[in-house]
C-alpha positions, 0 to 999 in steps of 0.5 A, a space after each residue: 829638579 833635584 829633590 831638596 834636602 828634608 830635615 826633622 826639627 826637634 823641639 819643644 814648643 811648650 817647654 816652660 823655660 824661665 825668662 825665654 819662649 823657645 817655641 818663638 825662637 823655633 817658629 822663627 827658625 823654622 820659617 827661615 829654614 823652609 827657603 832651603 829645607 824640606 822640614 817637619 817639627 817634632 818633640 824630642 819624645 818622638 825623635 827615634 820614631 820619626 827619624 828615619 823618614 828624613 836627610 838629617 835629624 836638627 836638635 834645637 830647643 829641645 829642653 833638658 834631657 833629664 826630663 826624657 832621659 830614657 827616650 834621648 837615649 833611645 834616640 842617640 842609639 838608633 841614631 848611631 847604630 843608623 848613621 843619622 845625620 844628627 846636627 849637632 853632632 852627637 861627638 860633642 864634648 861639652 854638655 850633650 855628654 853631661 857635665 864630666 867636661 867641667 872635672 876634665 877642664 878643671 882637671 886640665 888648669 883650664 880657665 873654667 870654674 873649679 868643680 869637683 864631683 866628691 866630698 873628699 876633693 873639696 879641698 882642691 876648691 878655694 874656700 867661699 861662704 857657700 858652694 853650689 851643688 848641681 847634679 851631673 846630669 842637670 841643665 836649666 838650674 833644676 837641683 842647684 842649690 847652695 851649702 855651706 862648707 859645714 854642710 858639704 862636710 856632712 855629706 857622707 858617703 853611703 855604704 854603696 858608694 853612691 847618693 851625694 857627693 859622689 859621683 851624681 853631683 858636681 861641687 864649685 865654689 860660689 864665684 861674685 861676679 861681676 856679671 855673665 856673658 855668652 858666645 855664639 857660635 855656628 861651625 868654628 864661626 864667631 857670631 855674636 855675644 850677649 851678656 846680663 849686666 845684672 848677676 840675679 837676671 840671667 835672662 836680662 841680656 844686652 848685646 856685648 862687644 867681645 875684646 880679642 882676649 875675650 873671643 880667645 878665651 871662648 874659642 879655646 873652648 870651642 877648639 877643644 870641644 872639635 865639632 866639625 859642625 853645629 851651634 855651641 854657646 860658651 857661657 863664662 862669668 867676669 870675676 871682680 878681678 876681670 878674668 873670665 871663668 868657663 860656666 857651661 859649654 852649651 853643645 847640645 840644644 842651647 838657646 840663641 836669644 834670636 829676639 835680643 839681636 838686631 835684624 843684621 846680626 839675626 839675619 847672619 845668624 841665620 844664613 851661618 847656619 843655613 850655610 852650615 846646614 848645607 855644608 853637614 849634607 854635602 848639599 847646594 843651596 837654591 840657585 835663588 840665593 846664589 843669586 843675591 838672596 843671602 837673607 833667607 827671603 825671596 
């Protein structure tokens, strides 16, 4: 019998996330993956260490970079110079390489909302009441904060070049929306959508019933962001206008709100990537599922 392939799943189960339990989202994951893979749990300090031992190396609610920056970088580097197999890929464009792609987006006239990462370009903004301030590296709103356009003028460059307003922070222009919805996506596959019908409760989400021209604007995204492989979310906000602005392009570890969808929806969602999986190995599933167990369930 042909040994099935192992997986090393990053995640961390304690990490105190507002309004979501990553450590369900992964238990159920987990145990769904087990049909298929011969899979171990770690948190992503332990990832470079471990690593080796495995087919490939999947990164899923591991939690924002920041807070283990040194040992992600660590990770990525042996990960490279070792050609493990890492899902997602670590090709991504979106935010597994920081928030550069919101300049390059804005940059290139694409439907994303106008940032900037300097005092002196505030001008390319559209004028608001206030602007939100995040830092570039930042993820899961830890250091957003909002100022108005007195206050962003009195950022002021330091004589080394660096500190606020340049090139460690990223400047929008606040957008009153109506409300958030997220696409989700396994390969180039459309999943499903969820929105929060409520602009204070991000978290709150119901299921969404995407249009053509939505699913366009989200796949513009996925499309420019090239993964071969891997779980994305586009997170966009409706303006009172009714066009859709890009948020976040989630590349890296972003959360699948699994508990919000009913059983039909989850139970393809977790055979699109499973099916995925076995695709970025170049591997067969069980004789067991081509049989007809397409659920994850014997």
């Amino acid at each position: 019998m042909p040994a099935r392939p192992s997986v090393l799943y990053v995640t961390d189960l304690a990490y105190p996330a507002r309004g979501r339990r990553y450590c369900d989202e992964d238990i159920l994951l987990t145990s769904r993956l087990r049909a298929d893979f011969d899979l171990a749990l770690c948190h992503p300090r332990d990832a470079a260490a471990l690593m080796d031992g495995f087919d490939a190396v999947v990164v899923r609610n591991s939690g924002p970079v920041l807070h283990y920056r040194e040992a992600h970088d660590a990770f990525r580097a042996r990960a490279t110079a070792h050609g493990t197999r890492v899902y997602n890929p670590l090709t991504g464009r979106g935010d597994m390489a920081g928030k550069q792609y919101l300049l390059d987006l804005t940059r290139d006239g694409h439907p994303v909302i106008p940032t900037v990462d300097r005092t002196e370009d505030l001008h390319r903004l559209p004028e608001t009441d206030l602007y939100a301030i995040k830092p570039r590296a930042g993820a899961d709103s830890i250091g957003l904060r909002f100022l108005t356009r007195a206050e962003l003028a009195a950022l002021t460059r330091p004589t080394d070049g660096t500190g606020p307003g340049h090139g460690d922070i990223l400047v929008q222009p606040r957008i009153d929306f109506r409300y958030e919805v997220s696409f989700y996506y396994v390969d180039d596959t459309f999943q499903y959508a969820l929105h929060a019908p409520d602009p204070e409760r991000r978290w709150v989400l119901e299921p969404y019933e995407p249009t053509d021209a939505d699913l366009a604007f989200a796949r513009r995204f996925i499309d420019w962001n090239t993964l071969d492989h891997g779980i994305q979310r586009v997170d966009a906000c409706r303006t009172r206008d009714g066009d859709l602005l890009l948020v976040e392009l989630e590349d890296l570890n972003p959360y699948l709100s699994l508990d919000l969808l009913d059983e039909p929806t989850r139970d393809a969602f977790v055979a699109a990537m499973t099916a995925s999986l076995h695709r970025f190995l170049d591997t067969e599933p069980p004789a067991w599922r081509d049989a007809g167990c397409s659920s994850g369930h014997r």
